[in-house]
VMD Tcl script that draws the C-alpha trace (Angstrom):
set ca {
  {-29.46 -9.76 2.78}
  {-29.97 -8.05 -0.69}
  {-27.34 -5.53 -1.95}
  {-26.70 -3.14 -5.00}
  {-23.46 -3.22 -6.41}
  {-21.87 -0.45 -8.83}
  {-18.71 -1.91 -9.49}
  {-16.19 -0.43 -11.82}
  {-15.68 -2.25 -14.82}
  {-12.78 -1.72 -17.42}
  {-11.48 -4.15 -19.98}
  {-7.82 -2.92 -19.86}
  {-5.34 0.61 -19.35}
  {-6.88 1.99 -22.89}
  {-10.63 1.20 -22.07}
  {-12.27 3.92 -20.83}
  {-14.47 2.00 -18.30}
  {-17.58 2.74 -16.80}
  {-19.61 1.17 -13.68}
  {-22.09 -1.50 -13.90}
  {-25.00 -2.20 -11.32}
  {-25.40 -5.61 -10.28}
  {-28.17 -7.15 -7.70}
  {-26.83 -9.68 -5.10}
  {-29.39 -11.38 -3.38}
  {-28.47 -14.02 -0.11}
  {-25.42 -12.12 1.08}
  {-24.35 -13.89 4.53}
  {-23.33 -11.58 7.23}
  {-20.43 -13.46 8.05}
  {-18.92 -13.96 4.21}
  {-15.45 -11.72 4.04}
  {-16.14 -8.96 0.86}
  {-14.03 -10.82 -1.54}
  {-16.19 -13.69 -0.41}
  {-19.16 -12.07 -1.38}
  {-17.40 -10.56 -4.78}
  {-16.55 -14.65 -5.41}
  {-20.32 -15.53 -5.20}
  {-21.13 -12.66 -7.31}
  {-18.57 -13.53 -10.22}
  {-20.14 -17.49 -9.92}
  {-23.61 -15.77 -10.70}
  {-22.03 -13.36 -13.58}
  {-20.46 -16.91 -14.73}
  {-23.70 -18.67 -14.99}
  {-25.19 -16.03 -16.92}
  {-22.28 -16.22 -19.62}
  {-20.95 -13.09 -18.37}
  {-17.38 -11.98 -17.74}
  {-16.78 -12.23 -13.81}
  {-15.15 -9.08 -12.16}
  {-11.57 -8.94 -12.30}
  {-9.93 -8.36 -8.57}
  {-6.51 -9.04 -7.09}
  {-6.08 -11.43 -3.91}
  {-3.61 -13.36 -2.45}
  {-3.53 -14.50 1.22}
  {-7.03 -13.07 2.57}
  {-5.50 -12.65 5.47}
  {-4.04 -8.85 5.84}
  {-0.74 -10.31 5.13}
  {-0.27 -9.38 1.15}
  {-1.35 -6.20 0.42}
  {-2.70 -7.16 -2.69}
  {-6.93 -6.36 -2.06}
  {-6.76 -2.99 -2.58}
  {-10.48 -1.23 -3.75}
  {-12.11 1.49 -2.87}
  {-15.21 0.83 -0.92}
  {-17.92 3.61 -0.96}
  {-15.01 6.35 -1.53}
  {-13.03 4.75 1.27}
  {-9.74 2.74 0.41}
  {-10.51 -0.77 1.82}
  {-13.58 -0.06 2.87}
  {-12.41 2.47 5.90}
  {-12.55 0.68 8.45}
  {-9.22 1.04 11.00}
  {-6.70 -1.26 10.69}
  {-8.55 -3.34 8.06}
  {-7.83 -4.77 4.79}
  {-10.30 -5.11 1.79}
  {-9.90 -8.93 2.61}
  {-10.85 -8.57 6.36}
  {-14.01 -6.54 5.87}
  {-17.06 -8.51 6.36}
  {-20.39 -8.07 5.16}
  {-22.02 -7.81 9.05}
  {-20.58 -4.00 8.45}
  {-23.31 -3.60 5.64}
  {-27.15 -3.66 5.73}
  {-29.62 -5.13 3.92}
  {-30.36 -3.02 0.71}
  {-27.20 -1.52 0.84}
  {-25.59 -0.06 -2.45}
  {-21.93 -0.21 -2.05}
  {-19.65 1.29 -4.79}
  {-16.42 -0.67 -5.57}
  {-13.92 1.03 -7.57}
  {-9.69 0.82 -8.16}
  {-7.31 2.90 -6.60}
  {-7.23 6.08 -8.31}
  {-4.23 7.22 -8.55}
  {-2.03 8.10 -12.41}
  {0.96 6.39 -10.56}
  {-1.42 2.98 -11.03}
  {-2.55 2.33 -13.99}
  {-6.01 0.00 -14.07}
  {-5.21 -3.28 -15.94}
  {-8.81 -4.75 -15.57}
  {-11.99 -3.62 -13.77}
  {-10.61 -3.59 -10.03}
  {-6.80 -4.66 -10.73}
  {-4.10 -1.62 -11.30}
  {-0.23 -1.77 -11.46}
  {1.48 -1.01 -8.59}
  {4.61 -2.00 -10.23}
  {6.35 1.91 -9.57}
  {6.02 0.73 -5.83}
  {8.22 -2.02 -6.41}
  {10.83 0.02 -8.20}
  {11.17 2.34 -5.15}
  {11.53 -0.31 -2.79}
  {14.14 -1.83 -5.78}
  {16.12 1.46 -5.63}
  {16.92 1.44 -1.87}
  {14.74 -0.99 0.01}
  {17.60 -3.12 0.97}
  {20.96 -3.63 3.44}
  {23.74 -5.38 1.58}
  {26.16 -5.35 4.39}
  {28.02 -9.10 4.74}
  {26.76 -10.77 7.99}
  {28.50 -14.35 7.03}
  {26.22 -16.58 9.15}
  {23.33 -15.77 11.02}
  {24.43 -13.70 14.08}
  {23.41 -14.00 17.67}
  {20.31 -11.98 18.06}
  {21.92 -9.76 21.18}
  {25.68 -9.48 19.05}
  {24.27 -5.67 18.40}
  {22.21 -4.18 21.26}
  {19.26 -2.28 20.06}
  {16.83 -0.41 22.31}
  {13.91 -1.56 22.30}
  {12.03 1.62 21.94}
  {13.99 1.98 18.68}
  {13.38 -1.88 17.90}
  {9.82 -1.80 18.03}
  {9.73 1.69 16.37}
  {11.86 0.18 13.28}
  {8.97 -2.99 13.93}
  {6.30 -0.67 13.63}
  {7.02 0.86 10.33}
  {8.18 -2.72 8.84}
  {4.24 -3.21 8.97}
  {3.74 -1.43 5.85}
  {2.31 -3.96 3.43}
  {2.81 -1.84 0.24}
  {-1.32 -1.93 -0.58}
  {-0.98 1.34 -1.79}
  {-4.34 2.65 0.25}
  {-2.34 5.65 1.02}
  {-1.38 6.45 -2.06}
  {-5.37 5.87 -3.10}
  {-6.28 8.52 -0.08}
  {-4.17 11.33 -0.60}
  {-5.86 14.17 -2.54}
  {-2.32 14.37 -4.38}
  {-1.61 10.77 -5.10}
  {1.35 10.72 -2.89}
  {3.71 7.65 -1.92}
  {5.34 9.56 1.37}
  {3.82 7.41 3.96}
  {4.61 4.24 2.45}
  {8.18 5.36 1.67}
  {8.37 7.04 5.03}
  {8.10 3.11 6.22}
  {10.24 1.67 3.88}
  {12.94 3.59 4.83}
  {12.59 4.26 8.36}
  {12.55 0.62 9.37}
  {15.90 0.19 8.27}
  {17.22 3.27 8.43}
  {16.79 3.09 12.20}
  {18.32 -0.33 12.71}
  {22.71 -0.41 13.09}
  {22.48 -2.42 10.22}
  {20.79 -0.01 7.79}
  {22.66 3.22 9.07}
  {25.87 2.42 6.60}
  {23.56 2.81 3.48}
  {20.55 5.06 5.11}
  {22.11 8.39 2.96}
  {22.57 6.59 -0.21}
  {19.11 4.88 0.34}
  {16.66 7.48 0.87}
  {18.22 9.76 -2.18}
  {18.16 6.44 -4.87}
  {14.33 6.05 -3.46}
  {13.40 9.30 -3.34}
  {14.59 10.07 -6.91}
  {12.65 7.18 -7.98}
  {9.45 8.37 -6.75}
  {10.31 11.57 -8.57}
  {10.20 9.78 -11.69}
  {7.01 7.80 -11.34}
  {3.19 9.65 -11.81}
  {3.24 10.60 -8.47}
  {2.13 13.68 -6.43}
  {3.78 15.70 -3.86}
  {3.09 15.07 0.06}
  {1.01 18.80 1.45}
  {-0.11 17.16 4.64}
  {-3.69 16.27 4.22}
  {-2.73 13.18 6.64}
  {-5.42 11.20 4.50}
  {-3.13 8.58 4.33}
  {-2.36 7.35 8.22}
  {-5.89 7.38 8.11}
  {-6.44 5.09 5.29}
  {-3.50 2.41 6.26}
  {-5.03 -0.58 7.17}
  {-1.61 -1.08 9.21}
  {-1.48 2.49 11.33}
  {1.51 3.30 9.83}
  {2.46 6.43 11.60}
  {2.77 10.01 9.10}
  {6.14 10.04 11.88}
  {7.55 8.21 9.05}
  {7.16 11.20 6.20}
  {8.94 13.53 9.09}
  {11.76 11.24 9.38}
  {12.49 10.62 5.67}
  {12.06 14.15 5.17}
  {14.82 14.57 8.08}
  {17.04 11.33 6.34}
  {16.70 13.02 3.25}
  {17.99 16.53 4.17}
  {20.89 15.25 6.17}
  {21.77 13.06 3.31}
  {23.19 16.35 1.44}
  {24.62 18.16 3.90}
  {28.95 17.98 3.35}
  {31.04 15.60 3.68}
  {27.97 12.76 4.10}
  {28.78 9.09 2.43}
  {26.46 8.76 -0.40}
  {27.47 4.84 -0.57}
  {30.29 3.07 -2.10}
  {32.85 4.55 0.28}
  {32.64 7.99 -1.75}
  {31.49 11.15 -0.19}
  {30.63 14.50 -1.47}
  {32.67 17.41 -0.12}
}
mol new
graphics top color blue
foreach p $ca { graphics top sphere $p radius 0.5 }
foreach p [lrange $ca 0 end-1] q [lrange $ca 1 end] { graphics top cylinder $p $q radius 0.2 }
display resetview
């Protein structure tokens, strides 16, 4: 099949950027789209021209790292699919299909389809973490969990950190993928010693990054190619008022009266 791309294209952060059309003739129904956006760059290549720049990694769902929106839909908008999963049988012939970058001020566009998520990382780097001592790897059943509250905590561990929520939300904001983040540890014995300390550190990091505030547009459970639940944003919201009520450890052994 023949297809019209408009594909955003932008040299670096300063560039303005603009979209370019492109024709793509002998799509196959059954290439992946980064397939297809690989045998577009090999034609841009043979015609001396610079191929469009787009982050990958495993191609499997796994990575997170495919993020574009697809038609004004973060990875396309299809449920529970990545930008690496979608497959051209979803399009039809003569199609024109615009590809842009997450749009968000909290990620920056490096090139064309590539932006820096790096503000994710430092939220997951203030808090996403249990450094309680275990020694050597304990028997799986040496703490009972229920398994309601296992697979719950499993559930939101999903989160793959693409960002797509982020890219949704009218506002720009990070809730549901912090909501994750801290939820699946929070709920697990072995996050509970640091689960105050956590969700203020990660929260006040968030704060400090380009990002909006959460008004429940619910865009973004929509738009996660993982289902994260917005159940998350309630129970960080809840983690994160109980972490200041008195007398609750804030980490380190210290408390605040």
């Amino acid at each position: 099949m023949k297809l019209i791309l408009h594909i955003w294209r932008q040299k670096n952060a300063d560039d303005k950027g603009r979209f370019e059309t492109f024709s793509l003739d002998q799509v196959n129904e059954h290439m992946s789209f980064l397939e297809m956006l690989d045998v577009l760059n090999q034609q841009l290549i043979d015609q001396g021209k610079d191929p469009v720049a787009f982050e990958h990694d495993c191609r499997e769902g796994i990575c997170g790292c495919c993020g574009a929106v697809v038609n004004g839909r973060p990875h396309g908008g299809f449920p529970g699919t990545t930008l690496c999963q979608l497959h051209m049988r979803n399009f039809k012939d003569g199609d024109e299909i615009v590809i842009e970058p997450w749009r968000s001020r909290a990620f920056p566009v490096m090139r064309d389809l590539i932006v820096d998520r790096a503000s994710l990382d430092r939220i997951v780097q203030a808090g996403g973490f249990v450094s309680i001592n275990t020694g050597s790897a304990p028997d799986a059943n040496a703490i009972p969990i229920p398994k309601d509250v296992a697979d719950l905590a499993m559930d939101y561990a999903e989160c793959i950190g693409c960002g797509a929520c982020i890219a949704a939300c009218p506002n720009g904001a990070p809730m549901l993928f912090m909501g994750a983040k801290i939820s699946q540890l929070s709920l697990l014995p072995q996050g509970a010693a640091e689960a105050d300390r956590r969700v203020r550190a990660m929260v006040a990091v968030a704060e400090e990054e380009s990002f909006g505030a959460c008004t429940n547009y619910t865009a973004c459970e929509v738009a996660c190619p993982k289902g994260i639940s917005i159940s998350s944003i309630a129970r960080m919201n809840f983690d994160y008022l109980k972490a200041f009520l008195p007398g609750r450890a804030v980490g380190g052994g210290k408390y605040e009266a």
